[in-house]
Structures are given as structure tokens and as C-alpha cells.
C-alpha positions as CSV (number, residue, x, y, z in Angstrom):
1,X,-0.4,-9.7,8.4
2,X,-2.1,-12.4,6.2
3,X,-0.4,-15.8,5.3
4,X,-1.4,-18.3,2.8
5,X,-1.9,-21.6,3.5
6,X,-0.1,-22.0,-0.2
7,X,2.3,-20.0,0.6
8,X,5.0,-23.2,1.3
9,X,3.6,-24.8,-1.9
10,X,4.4,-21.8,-3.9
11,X,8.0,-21.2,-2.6
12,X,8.4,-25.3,-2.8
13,X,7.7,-25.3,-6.6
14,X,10.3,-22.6,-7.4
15,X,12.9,-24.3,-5.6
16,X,11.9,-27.3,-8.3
17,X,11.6,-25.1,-11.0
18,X,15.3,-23.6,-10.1
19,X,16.6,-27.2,-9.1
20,X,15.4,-28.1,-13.3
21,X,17.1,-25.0,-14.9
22,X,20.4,-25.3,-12.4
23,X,20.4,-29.0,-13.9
24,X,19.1,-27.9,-17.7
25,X,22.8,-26.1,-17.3
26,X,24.7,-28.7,-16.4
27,X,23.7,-31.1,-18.8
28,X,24.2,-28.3,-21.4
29,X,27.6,-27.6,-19.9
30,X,29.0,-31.2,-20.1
31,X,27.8,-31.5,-23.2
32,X,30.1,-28.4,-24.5
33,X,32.8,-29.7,-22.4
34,X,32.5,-33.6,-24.4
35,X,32.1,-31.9,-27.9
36,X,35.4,-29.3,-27.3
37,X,37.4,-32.1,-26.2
38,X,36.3,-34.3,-29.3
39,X,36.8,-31.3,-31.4
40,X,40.4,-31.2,-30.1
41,X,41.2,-35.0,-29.9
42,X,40.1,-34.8,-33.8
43,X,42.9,-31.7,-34.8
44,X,45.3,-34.3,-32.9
45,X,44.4,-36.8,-35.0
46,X,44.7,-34.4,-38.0
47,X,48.4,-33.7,-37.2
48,X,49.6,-37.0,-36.4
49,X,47.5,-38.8,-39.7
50,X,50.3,-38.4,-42.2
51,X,53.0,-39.8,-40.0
52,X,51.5,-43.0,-39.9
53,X,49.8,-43.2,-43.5
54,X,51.9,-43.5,-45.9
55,X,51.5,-41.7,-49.2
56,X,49.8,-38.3,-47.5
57,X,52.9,-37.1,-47.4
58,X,54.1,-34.8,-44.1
59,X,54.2,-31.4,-43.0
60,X,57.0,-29.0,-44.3
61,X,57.3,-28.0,-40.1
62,X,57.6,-29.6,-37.4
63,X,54.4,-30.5,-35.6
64,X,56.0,-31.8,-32.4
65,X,55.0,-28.5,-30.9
66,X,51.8,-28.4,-32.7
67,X,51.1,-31.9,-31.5
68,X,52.4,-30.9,-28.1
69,X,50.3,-27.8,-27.4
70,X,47.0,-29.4,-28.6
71,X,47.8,-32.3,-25.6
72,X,48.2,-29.4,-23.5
73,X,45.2,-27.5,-24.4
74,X,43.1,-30.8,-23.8
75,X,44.0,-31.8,-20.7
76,X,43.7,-28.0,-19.5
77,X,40.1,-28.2,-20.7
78,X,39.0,-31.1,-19.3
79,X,41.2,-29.9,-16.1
80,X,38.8,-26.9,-16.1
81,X,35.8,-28.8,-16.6
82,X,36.3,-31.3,-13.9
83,X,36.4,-28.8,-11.6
């Protein structure tokens, strides 16, 4: 049986190369998780603009439950994303 005297060198720079794409990922994941959230913390502002500007007139339903279920789906995500 032969060893190399590289042969902790080599294993050493995959565990570096696989620590880089394991954090390539996470920054890609948390970036998602930011732009999903600001995606759904815009439709919330999107329901609730024409209550407070007057002259956009409102919504022939009632977007309390709208409203409600968006605030719901946010936190989950960020719930999920957190841990």
C-alpha cells in the first residue's frame, strides 16, 4: 500500500471547495427568502393602498381576509426560513 505525501492536501482542499459551494447556497438561499418576503410585503401593500388613498377607490370584497392571509403567509415564510 502506497500513500501520498499530498494525500492530506488533496482531501484538505475539497473540504474548502465543499465548505465554498455549502456557503454559495446559503447566500443564494437567503437571498430567495429576502426577495419572497419583499414580494409578499408588496401584495400587502397592494391591498391595503386604496384604504388610505383617497380617490383609488376600494375593492368591491372584503380584503380583511385577503389582508389577513398574506400576514399569515409571511410570517410562515420567514418562520420556515429562520429555521
Amino acid at each position: 500500500m502506497k500513500f501520498s505525501a499530498f494525500a492530506g492536501t488533496n482531501s484538505s482542499v475539497r473540504g474548502h471547495e465543499n465548505w465554498l459551494s455549502i456557503e454559495h447556497r446559503q447566500w443564494w438561499l437567503s437571498f430567495t427568502g429576502i426577495v419572497v418576503t419583499l414580494l409578499l410585503s408588496c401584495g400587502l401593500v397592494f391591498f391595503v393602498l386604496p384604504e388610505f388613498v383617497l380617490g383609488l377607490g376600494t375593492y368591491s370584497v372584503d380584503t380583511s381576509v385577503a389582508l389577513h392571509a398574506l400576514v399569515g403567509i409571511v410570517l410562515l415564510f420567514d418562520v420556515y426560513v429562520v429555521f
